[in-house]
ModelCIF file with pLDDT and N, C-alpha, C, O atoms, coordinates in Angstrom:
data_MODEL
#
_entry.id   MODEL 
#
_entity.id                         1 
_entity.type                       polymer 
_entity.pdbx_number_of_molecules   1 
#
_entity_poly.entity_id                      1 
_entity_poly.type                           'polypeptide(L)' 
_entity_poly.nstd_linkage                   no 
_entity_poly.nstd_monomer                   no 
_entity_poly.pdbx_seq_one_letter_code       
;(UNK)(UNK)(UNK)(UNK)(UNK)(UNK)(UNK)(UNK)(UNK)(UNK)(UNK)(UNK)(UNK)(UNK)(UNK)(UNK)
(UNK)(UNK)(UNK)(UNK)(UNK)(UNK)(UNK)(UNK)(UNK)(UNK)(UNK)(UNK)(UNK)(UNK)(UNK)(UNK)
(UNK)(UNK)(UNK)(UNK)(UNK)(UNK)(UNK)(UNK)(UNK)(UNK)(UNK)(UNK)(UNK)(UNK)(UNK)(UNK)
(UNK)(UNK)(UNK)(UNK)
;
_entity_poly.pdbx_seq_one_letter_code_can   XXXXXXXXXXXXXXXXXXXXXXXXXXXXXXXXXXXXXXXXXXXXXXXXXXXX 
_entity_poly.pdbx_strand_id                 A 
#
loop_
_entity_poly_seq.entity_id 
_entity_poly_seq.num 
_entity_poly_seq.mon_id 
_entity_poly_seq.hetero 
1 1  UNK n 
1 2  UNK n 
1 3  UNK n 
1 4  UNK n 
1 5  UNK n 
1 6  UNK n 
1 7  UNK n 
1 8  UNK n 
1 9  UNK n 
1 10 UNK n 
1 11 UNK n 
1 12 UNK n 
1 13 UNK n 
1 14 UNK n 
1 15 UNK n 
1 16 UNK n 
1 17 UNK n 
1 18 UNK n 
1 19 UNK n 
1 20 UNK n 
1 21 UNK n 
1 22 UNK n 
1 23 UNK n 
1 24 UNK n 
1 25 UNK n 
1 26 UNK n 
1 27 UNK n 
1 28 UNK n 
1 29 UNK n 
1 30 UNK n 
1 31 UNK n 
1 32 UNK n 
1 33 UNK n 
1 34 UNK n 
1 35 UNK n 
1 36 UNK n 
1 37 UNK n 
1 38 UNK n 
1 39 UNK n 
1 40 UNK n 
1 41 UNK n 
1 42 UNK n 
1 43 UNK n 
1 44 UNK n 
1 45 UNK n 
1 46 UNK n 
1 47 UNK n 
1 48 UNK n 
1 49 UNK n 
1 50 UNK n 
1 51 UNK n 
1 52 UNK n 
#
_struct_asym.id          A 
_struct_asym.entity_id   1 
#
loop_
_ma_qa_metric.id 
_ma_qa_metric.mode 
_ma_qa_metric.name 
_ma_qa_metric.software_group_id 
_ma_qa_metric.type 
1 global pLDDT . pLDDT 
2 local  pLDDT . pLDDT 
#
_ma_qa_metric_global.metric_id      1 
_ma_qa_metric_global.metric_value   95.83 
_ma_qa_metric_global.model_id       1 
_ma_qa_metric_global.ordinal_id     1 
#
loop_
_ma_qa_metric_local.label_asym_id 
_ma_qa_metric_local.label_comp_id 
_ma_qa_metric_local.label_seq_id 
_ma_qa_metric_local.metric_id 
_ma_qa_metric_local.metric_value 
_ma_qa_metric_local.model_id 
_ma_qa_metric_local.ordinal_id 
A UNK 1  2 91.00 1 1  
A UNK 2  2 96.00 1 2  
A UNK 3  2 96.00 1 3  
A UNK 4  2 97.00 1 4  
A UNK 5  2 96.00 1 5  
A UNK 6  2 95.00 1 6  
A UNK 7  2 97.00 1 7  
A UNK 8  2 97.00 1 8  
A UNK 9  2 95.00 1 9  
A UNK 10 2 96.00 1 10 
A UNK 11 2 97.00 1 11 
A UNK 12 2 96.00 1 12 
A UNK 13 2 96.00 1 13 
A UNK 14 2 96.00 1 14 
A UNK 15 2 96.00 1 15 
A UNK 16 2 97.00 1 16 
A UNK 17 2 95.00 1 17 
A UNK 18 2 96.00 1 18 
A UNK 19 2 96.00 1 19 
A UNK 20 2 96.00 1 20 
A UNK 21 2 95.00 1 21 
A UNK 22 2 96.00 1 22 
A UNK 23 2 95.00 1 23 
A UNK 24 2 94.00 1 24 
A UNK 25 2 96.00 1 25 
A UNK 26 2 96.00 1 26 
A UNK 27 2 95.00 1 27 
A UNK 28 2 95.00 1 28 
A UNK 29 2 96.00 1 29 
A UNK 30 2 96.00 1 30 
A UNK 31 2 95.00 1 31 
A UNK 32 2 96.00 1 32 
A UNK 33 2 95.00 1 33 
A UNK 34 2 96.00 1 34 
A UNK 35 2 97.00 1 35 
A UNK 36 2 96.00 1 36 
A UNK 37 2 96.00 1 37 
A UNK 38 2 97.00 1 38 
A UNK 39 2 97.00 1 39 
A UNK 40 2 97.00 1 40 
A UNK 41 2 97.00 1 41 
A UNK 42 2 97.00 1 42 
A UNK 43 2 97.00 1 43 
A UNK 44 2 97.00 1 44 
A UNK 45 2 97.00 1 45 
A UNK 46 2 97.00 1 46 
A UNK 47 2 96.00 1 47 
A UNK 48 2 97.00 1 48 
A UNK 49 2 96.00 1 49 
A UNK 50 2 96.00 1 50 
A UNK 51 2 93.00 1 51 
A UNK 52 2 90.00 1 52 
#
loop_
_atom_site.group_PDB 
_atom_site.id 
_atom_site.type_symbol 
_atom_site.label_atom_id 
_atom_site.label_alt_id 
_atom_site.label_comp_id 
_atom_site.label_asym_id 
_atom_site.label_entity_id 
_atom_site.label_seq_id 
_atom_site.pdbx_PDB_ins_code 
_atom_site.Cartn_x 
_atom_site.Cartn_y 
_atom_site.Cartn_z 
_atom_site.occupancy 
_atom_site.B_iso_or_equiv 
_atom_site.pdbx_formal_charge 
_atom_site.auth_seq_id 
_atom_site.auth_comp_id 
_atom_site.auth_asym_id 
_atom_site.auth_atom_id 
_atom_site.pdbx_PDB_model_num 
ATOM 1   N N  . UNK A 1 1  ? -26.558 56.817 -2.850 1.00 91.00 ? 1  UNK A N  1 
ATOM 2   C CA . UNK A 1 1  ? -26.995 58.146 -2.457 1.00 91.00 ? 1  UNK A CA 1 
ATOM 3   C C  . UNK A 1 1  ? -27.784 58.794 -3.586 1.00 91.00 ? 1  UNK A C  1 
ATOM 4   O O  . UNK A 1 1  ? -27.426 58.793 -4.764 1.00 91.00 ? 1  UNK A O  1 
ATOM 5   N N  . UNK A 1 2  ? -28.910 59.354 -3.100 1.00 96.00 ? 2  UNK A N  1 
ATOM 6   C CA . UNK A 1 2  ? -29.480 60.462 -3.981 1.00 96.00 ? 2  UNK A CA 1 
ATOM 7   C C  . UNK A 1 2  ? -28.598 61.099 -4.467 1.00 96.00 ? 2  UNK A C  1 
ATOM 8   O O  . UNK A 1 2  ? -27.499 61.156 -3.915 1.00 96.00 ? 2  UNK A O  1 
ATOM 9   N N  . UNK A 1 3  ? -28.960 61.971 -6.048 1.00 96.00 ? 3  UNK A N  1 
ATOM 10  C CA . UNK A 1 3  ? -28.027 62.983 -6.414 1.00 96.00 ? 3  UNK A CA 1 
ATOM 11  C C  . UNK A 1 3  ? -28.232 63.860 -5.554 1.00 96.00 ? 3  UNK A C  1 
ATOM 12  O O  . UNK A 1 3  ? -27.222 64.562 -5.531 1.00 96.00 ? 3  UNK A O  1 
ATOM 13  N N  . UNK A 1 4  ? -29.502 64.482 -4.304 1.00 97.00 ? 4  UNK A N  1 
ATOM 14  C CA . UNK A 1 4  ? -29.214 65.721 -3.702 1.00 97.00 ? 4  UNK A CA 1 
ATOM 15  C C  . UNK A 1 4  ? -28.422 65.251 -2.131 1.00 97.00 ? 4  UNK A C  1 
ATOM 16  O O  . UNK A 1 4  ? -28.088 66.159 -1.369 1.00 97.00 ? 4  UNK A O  1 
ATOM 17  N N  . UNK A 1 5  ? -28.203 63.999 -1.801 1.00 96.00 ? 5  UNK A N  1 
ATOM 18  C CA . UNK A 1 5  ? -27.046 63.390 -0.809 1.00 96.00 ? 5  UNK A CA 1 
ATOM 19  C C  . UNK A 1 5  ? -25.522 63.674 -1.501 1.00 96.00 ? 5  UNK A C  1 
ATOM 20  O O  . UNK A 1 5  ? -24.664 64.222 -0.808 1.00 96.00 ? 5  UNK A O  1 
ATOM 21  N N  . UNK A 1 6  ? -25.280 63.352 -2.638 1.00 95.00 ? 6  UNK A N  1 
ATOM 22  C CA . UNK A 1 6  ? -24.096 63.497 -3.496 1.00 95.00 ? 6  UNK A CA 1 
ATOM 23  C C  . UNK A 1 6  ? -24.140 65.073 -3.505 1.00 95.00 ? 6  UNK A C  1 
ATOM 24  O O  . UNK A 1 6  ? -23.196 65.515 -2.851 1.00 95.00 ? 6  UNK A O  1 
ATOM 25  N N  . UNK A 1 7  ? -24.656 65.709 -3.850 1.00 97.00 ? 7  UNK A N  1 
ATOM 26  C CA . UNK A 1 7  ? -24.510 67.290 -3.741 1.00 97.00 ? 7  UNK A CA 1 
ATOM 27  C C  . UNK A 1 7  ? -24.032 67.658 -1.823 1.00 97.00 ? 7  UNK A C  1 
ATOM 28  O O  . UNK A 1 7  ? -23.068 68.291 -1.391 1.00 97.00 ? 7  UNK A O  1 
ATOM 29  N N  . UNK A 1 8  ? -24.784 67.191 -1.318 1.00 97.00 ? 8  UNK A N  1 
ATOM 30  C CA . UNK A 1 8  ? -24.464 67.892 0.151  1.00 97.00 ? 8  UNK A CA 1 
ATOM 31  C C  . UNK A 1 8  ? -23.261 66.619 0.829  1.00 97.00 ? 8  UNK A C  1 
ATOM 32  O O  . UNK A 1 8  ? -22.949 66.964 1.969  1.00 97.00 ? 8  UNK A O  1 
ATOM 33  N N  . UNK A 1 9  ? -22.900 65.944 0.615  1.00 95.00 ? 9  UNK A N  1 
ATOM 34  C CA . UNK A 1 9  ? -21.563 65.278 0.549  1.00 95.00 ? 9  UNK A CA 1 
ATOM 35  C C  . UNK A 1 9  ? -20.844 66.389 0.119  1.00 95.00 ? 9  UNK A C  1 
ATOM 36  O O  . UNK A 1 9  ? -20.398 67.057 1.051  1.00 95.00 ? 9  UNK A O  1 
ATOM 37  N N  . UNK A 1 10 ? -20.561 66.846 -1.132 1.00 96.00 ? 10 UNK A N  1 
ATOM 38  C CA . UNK A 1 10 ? -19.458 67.351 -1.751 1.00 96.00 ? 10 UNK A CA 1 
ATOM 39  C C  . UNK A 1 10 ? -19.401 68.763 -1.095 1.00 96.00 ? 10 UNK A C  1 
ATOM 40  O O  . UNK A 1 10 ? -18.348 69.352 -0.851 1.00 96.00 ? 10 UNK A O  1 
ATOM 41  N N  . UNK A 1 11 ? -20.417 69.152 -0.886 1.00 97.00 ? 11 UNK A N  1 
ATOM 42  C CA . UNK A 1 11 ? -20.522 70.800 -0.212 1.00 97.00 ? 11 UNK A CA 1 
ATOM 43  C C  . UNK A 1 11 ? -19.755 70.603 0.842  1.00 97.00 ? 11 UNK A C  1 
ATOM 44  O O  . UNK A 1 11 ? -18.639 71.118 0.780  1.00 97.00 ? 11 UNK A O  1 
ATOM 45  N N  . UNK A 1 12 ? -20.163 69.705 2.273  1.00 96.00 ? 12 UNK A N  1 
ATOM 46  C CA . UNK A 1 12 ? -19.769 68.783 3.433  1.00 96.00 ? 12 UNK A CA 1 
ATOM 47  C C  . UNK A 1 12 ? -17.865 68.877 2.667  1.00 96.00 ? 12 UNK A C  1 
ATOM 48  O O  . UNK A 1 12 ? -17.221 69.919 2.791  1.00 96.00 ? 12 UNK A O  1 
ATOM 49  N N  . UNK A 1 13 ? -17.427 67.964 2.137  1.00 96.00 ? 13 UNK A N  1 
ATOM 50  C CA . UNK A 1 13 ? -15.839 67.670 1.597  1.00 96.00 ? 13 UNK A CA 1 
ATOM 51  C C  . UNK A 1 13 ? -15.393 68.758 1.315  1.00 96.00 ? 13 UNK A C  1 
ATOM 52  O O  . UNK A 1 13 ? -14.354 69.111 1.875  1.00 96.00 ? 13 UNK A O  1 
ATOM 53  N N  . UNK A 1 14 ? -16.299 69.985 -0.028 1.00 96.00 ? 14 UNK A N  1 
ATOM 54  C CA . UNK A 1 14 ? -15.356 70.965 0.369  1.00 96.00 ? 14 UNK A CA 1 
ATOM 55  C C  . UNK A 1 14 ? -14.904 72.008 1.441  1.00 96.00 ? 14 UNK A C  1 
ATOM 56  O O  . UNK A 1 14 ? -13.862 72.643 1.599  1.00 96.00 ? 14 UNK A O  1 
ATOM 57  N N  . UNK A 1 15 ? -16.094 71.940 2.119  1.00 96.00 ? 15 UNK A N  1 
ATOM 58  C CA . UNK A 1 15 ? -16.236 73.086 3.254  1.00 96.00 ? 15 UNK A CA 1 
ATOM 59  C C  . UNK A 1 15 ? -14.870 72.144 4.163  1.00 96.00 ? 15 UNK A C  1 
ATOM 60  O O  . UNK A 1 15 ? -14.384 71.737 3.108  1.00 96.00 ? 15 UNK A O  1 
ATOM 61  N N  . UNK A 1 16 ? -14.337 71.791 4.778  1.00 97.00 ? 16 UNK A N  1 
ATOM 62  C CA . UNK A 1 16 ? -13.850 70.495 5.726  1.00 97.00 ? 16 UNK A CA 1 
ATOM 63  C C  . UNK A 1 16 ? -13.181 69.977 4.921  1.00 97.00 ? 16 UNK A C  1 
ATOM 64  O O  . UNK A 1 16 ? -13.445 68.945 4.305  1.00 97.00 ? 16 UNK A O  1 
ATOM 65  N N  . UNK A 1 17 ? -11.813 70.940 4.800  1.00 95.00 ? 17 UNK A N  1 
ATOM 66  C CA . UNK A 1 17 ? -10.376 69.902 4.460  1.00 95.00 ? 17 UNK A CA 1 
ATOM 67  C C  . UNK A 1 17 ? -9.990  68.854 5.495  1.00 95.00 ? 17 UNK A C  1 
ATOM 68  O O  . UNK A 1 17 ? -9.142  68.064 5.080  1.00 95.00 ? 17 UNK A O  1 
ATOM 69  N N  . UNK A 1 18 ? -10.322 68.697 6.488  1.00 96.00 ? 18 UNK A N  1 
ATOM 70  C CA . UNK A 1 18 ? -10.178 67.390 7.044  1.00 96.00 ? 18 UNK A CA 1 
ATOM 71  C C  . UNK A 1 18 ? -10.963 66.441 7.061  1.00 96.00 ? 18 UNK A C  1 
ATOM 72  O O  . UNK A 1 18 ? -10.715 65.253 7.270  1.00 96.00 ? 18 UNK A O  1 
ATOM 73  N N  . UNK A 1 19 ? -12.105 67.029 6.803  1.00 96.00 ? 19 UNK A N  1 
ATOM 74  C CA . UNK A 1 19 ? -13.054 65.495 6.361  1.00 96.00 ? 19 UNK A CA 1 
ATOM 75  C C  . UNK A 1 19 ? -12.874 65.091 4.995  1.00 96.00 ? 19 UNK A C  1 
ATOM 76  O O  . UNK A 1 19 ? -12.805 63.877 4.798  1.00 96.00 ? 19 UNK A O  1 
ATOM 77  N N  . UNK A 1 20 ? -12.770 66.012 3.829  1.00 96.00 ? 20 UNK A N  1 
ATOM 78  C CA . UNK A 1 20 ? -12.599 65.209 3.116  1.00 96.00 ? 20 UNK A CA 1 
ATOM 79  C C  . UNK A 1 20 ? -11.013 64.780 2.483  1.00 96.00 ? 20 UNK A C  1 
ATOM 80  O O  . UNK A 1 20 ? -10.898 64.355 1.334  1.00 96.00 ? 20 UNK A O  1 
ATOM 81  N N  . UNK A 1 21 ? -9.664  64.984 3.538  1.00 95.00 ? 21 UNK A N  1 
ATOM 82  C CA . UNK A 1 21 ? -8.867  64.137 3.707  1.00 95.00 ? 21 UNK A CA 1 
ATOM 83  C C  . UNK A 1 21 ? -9.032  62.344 4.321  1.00 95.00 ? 21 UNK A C  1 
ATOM 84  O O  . UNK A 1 21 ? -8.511  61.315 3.893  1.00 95.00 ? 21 UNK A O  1 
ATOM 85  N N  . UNK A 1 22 ? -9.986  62.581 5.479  1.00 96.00 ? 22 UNK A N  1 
ATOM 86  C CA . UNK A 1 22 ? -9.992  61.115 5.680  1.00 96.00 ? 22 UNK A CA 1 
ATOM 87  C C  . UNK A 1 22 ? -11.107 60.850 4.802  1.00 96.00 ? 22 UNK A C  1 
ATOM 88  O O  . UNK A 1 22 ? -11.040 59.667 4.470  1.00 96.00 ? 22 UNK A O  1 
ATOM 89  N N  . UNK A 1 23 ? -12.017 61.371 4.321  1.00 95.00 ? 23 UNK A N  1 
ATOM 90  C CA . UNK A 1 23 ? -12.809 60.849 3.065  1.00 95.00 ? 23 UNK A CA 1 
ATOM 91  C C  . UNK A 1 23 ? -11.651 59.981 2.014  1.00 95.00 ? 23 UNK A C  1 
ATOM 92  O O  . UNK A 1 23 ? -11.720 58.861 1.509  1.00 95.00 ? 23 UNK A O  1 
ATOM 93  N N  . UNK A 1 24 ? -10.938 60.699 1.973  1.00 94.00 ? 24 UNK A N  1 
ATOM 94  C CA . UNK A 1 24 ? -9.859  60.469 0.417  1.00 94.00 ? 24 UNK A CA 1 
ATOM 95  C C  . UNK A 1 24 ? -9.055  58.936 1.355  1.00 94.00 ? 24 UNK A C  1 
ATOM 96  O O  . UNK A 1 24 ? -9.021  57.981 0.578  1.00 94.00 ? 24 UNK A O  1 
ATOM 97  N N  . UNK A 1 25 ? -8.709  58.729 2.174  1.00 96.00 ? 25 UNK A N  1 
ATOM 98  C CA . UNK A 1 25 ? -8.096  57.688 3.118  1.00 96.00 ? 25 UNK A CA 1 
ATOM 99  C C  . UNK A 1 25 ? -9.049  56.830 2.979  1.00 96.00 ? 25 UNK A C  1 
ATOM 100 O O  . UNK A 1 25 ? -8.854  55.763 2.396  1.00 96.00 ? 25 UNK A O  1 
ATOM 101 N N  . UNK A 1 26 ? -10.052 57.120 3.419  1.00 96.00 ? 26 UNK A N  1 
ATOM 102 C CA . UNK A 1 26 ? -11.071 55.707 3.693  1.00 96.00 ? 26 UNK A CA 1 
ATOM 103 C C  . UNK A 1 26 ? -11.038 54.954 2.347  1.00 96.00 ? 26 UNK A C  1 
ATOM 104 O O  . UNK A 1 26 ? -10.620 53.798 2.278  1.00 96.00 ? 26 UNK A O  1 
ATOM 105 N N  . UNK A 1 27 ? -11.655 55.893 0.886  1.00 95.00 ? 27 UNK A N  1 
ATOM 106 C CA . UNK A 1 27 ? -11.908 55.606 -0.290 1.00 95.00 ? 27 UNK A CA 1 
ATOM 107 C C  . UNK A 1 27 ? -10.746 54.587 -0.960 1.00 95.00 ? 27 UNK A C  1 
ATOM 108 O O  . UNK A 1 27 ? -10.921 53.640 -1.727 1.00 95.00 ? 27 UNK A O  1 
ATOM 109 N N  . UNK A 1 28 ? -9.660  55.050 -0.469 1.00 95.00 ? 28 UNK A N  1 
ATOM 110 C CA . UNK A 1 28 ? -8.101  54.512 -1.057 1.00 95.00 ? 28 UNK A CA 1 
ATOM 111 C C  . UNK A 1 28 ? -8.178  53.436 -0.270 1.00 95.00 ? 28 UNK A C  1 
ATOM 112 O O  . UNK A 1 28 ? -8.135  52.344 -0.838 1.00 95.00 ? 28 UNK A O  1 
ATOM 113 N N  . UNK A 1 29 ? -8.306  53.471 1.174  1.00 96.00 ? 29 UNK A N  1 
ATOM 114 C CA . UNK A 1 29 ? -8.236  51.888 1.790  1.00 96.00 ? 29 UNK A CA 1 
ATOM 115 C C  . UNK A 1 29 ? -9.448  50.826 1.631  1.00 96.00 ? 29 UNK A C  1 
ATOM 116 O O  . UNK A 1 29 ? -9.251  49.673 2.014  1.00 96.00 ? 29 UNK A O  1 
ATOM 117 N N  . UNK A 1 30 ? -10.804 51.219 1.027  1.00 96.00 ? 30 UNK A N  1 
ATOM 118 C CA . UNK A 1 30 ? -11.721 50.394 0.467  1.00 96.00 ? 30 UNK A CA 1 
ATOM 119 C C  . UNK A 1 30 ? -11.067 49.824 -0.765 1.00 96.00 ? 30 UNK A C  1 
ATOM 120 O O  . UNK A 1 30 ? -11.659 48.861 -1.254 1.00 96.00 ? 30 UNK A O  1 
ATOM 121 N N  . UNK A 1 31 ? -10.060 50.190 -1.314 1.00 95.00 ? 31 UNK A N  1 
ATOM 122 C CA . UNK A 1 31 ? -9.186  49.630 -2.591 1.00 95.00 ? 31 UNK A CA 1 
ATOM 123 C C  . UNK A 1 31 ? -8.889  48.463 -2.637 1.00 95.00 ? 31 UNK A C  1 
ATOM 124 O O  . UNK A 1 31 ? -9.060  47.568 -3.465 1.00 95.00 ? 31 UNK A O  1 
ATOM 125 N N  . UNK A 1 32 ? -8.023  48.601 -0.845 1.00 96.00 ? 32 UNK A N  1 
ATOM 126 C CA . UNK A 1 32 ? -7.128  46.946 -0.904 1.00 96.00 ? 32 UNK A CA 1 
ATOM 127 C C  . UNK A 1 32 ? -8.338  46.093 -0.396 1.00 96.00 ? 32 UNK A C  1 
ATOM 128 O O  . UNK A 1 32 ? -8.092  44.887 -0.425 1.00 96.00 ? 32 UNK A O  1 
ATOM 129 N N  . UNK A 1 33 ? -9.332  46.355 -0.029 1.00 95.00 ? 33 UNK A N  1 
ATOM 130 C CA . UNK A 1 33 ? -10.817 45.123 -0.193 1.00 95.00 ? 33 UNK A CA 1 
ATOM 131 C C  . UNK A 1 33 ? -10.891 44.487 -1.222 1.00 95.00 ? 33 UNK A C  1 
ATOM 132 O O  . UNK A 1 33 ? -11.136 43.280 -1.215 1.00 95.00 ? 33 UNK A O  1 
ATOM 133 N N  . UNK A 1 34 ? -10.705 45.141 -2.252 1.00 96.00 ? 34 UNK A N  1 
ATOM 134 C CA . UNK A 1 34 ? -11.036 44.722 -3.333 1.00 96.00 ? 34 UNK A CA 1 
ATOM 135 C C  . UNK A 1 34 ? -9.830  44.000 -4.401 1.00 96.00 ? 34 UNK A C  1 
ATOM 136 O O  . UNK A 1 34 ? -9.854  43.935 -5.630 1.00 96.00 ? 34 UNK A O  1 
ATOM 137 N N  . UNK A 1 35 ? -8.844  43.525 -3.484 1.00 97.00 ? 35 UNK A N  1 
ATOM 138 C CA . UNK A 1 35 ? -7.468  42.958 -4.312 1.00 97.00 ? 35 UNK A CA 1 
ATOM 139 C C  . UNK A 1 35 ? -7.891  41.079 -4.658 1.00 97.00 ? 35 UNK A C  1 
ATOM 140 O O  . UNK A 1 35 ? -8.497  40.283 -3.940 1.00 97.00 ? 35 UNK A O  1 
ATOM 141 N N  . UNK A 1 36 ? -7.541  40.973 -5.431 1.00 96.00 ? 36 UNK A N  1 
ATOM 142 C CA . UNK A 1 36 ? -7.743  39.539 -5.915 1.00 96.00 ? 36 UNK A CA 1 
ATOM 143 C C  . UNK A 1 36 ? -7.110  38.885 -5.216 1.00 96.00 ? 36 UNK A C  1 
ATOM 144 O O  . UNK A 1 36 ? -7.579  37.748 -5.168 1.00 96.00 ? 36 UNK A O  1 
ATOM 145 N N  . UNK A 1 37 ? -5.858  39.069 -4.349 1.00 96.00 ? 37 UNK A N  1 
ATOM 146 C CA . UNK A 1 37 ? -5.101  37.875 -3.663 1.00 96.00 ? 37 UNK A CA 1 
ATOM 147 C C  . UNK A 1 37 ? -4.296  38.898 -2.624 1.00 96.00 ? 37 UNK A C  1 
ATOM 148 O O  . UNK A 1 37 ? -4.400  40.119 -2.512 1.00 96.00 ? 37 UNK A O  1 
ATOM 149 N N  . UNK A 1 38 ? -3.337  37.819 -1.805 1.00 97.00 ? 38 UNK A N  1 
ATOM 150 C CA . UNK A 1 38 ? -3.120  38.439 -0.250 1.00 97.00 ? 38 UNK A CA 1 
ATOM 151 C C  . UNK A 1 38 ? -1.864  38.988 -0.874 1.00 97.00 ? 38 UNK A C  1 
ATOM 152 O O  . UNK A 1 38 ? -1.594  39.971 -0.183 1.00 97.00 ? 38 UNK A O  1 
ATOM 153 N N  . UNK A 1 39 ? -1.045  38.881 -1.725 1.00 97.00 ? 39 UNK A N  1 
ATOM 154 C CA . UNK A 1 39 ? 0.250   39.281 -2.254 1.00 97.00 ? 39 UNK A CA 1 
ATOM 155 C C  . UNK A 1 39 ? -0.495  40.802 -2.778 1.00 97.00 ? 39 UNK A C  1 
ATOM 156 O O  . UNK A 1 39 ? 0.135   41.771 -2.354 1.00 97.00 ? 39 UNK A O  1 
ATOM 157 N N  . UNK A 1 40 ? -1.400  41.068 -3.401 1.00 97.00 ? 40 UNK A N  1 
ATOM 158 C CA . UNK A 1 40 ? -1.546  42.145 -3.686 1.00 97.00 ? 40 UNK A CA 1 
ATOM 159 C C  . UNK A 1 40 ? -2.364  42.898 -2.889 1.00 97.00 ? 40 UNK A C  1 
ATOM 160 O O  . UNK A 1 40 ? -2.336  44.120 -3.032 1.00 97.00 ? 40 UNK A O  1 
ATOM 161 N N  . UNK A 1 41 ? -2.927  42.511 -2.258 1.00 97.00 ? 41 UNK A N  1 
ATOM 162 C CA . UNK A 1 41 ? -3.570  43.073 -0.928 1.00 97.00 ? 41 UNK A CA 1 
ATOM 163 C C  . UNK A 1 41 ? -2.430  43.420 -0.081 1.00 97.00 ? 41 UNK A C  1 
ATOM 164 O O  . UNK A 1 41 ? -2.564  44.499 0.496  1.00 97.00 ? 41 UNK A O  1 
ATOM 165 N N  . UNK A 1 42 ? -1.373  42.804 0.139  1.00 97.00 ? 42 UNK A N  1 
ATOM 166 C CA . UNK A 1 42 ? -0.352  43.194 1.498  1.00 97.00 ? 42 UNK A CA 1 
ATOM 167 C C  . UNK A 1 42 ? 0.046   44.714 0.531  1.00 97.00 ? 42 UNK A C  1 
ATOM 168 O O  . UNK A 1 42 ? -0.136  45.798 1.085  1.00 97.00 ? 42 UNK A O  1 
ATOM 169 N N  . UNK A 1 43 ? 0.587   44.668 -0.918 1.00 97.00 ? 43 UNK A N  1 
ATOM 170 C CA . UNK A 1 43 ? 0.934   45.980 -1.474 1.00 97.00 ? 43 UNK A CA 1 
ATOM 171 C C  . UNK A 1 43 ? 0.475   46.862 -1.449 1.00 97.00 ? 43 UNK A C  1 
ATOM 172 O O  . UNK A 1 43 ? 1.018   47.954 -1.286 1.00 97.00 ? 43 UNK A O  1 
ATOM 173 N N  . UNK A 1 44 ? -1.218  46.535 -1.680 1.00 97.00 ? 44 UNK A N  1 
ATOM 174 C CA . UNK A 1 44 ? -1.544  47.954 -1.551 1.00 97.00 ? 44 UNK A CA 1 
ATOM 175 C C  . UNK A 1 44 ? -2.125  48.317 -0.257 1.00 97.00 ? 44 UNK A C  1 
ATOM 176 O O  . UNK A 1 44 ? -2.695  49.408 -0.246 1.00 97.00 ? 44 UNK A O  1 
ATOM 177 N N  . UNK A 1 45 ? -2.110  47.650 0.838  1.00 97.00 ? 45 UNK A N  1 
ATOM 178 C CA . UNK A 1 45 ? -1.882  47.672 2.349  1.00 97.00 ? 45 UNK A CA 1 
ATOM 179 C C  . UNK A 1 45 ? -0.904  48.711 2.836  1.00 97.00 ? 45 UNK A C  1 
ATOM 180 O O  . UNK A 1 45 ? -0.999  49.789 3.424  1.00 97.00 ? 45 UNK A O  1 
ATOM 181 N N  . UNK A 1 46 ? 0.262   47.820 2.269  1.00 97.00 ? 46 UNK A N  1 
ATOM 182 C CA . UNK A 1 46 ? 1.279   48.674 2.559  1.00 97.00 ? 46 UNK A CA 1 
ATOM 183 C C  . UNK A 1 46 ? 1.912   50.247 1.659  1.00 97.00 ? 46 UNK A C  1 
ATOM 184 O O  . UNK A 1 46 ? 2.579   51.136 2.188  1.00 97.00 ? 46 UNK A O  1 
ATOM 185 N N  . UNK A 1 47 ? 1.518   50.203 0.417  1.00 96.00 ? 47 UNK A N  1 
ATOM 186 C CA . UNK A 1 47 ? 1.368   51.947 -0.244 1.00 96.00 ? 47 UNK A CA 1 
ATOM 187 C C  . UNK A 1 47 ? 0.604   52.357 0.446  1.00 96.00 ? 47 UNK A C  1 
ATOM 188 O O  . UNK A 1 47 ? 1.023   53.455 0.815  1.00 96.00 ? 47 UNK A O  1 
ATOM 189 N N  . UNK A 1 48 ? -0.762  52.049 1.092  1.00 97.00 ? 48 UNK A N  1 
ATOM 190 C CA . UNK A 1 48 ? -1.755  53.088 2.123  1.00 97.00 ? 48 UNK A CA 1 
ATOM 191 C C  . UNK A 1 48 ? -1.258  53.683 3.292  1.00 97.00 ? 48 UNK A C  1 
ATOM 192 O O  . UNK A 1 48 ? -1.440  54.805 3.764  1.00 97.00 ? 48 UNK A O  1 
ATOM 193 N N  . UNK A 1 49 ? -0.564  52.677 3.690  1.00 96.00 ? 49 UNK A N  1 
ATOM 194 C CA . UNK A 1 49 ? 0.062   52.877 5.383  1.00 96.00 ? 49 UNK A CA 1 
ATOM 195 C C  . UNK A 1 49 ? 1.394   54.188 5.005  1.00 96.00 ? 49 UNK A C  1 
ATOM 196 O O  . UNK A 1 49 ? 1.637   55.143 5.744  1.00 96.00 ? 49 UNK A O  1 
ATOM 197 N N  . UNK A 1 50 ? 2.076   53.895 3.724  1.00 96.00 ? 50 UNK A N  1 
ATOM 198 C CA . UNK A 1 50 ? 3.018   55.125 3.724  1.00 96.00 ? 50 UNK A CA 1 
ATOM 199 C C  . UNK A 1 50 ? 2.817   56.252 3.350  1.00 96.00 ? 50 UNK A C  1 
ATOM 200 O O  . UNK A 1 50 ? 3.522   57.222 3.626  1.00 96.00 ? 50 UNK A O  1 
ATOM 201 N N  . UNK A 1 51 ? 1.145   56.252 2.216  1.00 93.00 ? 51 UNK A N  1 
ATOM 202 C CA . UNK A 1 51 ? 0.688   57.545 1.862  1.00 93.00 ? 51 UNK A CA 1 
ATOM 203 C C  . UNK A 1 51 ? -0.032  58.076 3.089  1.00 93.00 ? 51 UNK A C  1 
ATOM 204 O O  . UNK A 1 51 ? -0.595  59.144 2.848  1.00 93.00 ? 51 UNK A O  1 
ATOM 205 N N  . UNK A 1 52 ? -0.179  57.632 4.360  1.00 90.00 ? 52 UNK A N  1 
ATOM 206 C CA . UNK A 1 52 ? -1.486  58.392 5.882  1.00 90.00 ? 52 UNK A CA 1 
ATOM 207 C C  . UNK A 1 52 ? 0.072   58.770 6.299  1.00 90.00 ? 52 UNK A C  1 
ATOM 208 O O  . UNK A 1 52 ? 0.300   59.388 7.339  1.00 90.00 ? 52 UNK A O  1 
#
């Protein structure tokens, strides 16, 4: 994103406590994409599912 996309994102997140709640969800579950193996992928699978 442009820095003036990154500016109207954040305007967008703060205006819209619910968008940028599932903003904050999505970001946290792009996490366990990024786990090196399925043992640590199921963990942080499963911390996501109990923090929603």
């Amino acid at each position: 994103l442009s820095d003036e996309q990154k500016q109207q994102v954040n305007v967008m997140l703060f205006t819209s406590p619910t968008l940028s709640t599932a903003h904050f969800y999505k970001e946290d579950f792009l996490k366990i994409l990024d786990c090196k193996d399925r043992q640590s992928a199921k963990t942080a699978f499963s911390d996501w599912i109990n923090s929603v």
